[in-house]
Each structure stands twice: as C-alpha cells, then as structure tokens.
N, C-alpha and C positions, 0 to 999 in steps of 0.2 A: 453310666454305661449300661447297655441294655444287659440281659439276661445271657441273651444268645452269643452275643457280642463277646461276654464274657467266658465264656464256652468255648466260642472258636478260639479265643486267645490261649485259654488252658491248654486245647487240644496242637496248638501251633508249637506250644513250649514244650508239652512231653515229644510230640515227634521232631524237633530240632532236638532235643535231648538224648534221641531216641538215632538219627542220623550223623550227630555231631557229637558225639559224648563228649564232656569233660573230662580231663585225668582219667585217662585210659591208659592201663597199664600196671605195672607190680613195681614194687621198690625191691632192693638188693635186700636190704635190712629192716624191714619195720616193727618197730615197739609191738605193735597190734595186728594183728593178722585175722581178720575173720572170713572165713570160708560156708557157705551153706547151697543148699539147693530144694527146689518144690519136686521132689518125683513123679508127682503126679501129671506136672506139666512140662518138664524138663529145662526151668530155669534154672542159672548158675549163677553166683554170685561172690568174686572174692574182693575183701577191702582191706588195703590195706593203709596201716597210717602210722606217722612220725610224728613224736612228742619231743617237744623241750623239754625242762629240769622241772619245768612247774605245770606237767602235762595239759600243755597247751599242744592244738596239732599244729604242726609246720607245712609238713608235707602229707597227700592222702591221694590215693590213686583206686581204681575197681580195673576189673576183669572180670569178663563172664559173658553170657549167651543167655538169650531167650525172647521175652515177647517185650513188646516197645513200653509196656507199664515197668515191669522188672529194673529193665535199662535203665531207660530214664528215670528212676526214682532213685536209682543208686547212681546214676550220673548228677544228678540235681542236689543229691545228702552231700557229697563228694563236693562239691563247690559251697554249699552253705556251712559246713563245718572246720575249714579250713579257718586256724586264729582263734578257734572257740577251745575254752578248756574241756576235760573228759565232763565233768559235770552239765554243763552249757550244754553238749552234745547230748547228754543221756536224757537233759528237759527237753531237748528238740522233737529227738524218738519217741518220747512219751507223749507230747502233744499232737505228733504225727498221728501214734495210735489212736488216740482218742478221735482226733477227724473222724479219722478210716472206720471207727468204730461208731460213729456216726453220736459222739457228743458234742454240745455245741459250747466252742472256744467262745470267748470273750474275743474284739478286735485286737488286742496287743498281742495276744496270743497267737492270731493268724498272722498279724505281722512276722511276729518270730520266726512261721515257718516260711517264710519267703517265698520261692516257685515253686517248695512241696506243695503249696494250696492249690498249686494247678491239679493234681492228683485227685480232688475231694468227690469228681464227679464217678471214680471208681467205687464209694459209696454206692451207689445204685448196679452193681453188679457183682453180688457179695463174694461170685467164684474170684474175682479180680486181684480183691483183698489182698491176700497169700502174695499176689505177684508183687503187689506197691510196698508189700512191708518185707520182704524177704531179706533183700540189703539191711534197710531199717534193724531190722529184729536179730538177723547175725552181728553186726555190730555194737547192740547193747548188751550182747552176750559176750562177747568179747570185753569190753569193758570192764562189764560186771568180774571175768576171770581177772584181768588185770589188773583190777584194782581191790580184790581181796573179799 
C-alpha cells in the first residue's frame, strides 16, 4: 500500500470516528470514571468504564466535545479496550504515548494499537498532541487512582 494510500485510509477512520463515534454516552454506575479537558482548546473528555471481579472492562462509553483528533481517539481507545484487563489497557496508553511522542514501536507493538495507529500522522503537528492523548492520559490516571 502506497504512502498516501495509507494516509487517506488513517484520515477516513478518524473522521468516521470522529462522525460516528463508538459508545457514546455515560453509564449509571461505573467502577472508573475519568473526566479531563485541554483549556487551552476547549476539548472535553469523559470515560467511563465497567470492570468485572478480575478487572477486566465489560462495559466503557466516552462523552465530551471538541475537535475530530480529541473525539476520535477516545472513540477509537473506547472500542479497543473493551475485554482487555486494567493492565493490557494501561500497555495500550503507554505505547500510544510513545507513537505520539514520536518513538519508534517494534510491529507487534503497532499491532497492539490497532486504529489508534491511524492517529500517528498527528506526530507532525506537535500542538495536536494534547488533543489525541487527552482521553488516552485521563484514563491512565484514572487507573493509576483505582488501582492504588
């Protein structure tokens, strides 16, 4: 697959992400609750999630506003972390970061992130950063509370 090829595909899936979000919405009750925002840009981000006994997630929804990177990246975490335990989720984020931060993963490693690799060409727009990880980075804050 060409270059470009690859590019227009990245950019198809954040704006269907970004148009069509996934688990859109709040639960009544959840284990986890992570709420943040960029003031600077006036992204919102809340995520919420439901664990089983062996905190695994079940159930995981977002709400919030802002620009189509923001969205979709916490529409995209929202479906790839669904069934993954708290740990499995917190390798996710941290491998996320490292893209974003422009180290270079091994391929198993971008496997693992699945459509977050659509995300990678926000690398080249460093103010962007903030937006693809804002979800991302409230929820391993979250965790990290959670779990002690």
């Amino acid at each position: 697959m060409a270059l470009d090829d690859l590019n227009d595909l990245f950019q198809e899936i954040i704006l269907d992400h970004y148009k069509n979000p996934r688990n859109k919405g709040q639960l009544d009750k959840p284990d986890l609750r992570a709420e943040g925002d960029n003031p600077f840009c006036g992204d919102a981000v809340q995520i919420d999630v439901a664990l089983d006994n062996n905190n695994y997630v079940t159930n995981v929804t977002f709400s919030g506003a802002g620009c189509s990177i923001s969205q979709a990246a916490a529409s995209i975490l929202s479906e790839i972390i669904k069934g993954k335990n708290l740990t499995e989720v917190s390798h996710i984020i941290s491998l996320f970061r490292k893209m974003l931060h422009g180290e270079a993963l091994q391929q198993a490693e971008m496997d693992t992130l699945g459509e977050l690799r659509s995300l990678h060409g926000v690398t080249n727009f460093p103010i962007r950063i903030k937006c693809a990880l804002l979800g991302p980075v409230i929820l391993a804050d979250s965790i990290n509370e959670y779990s002690g």
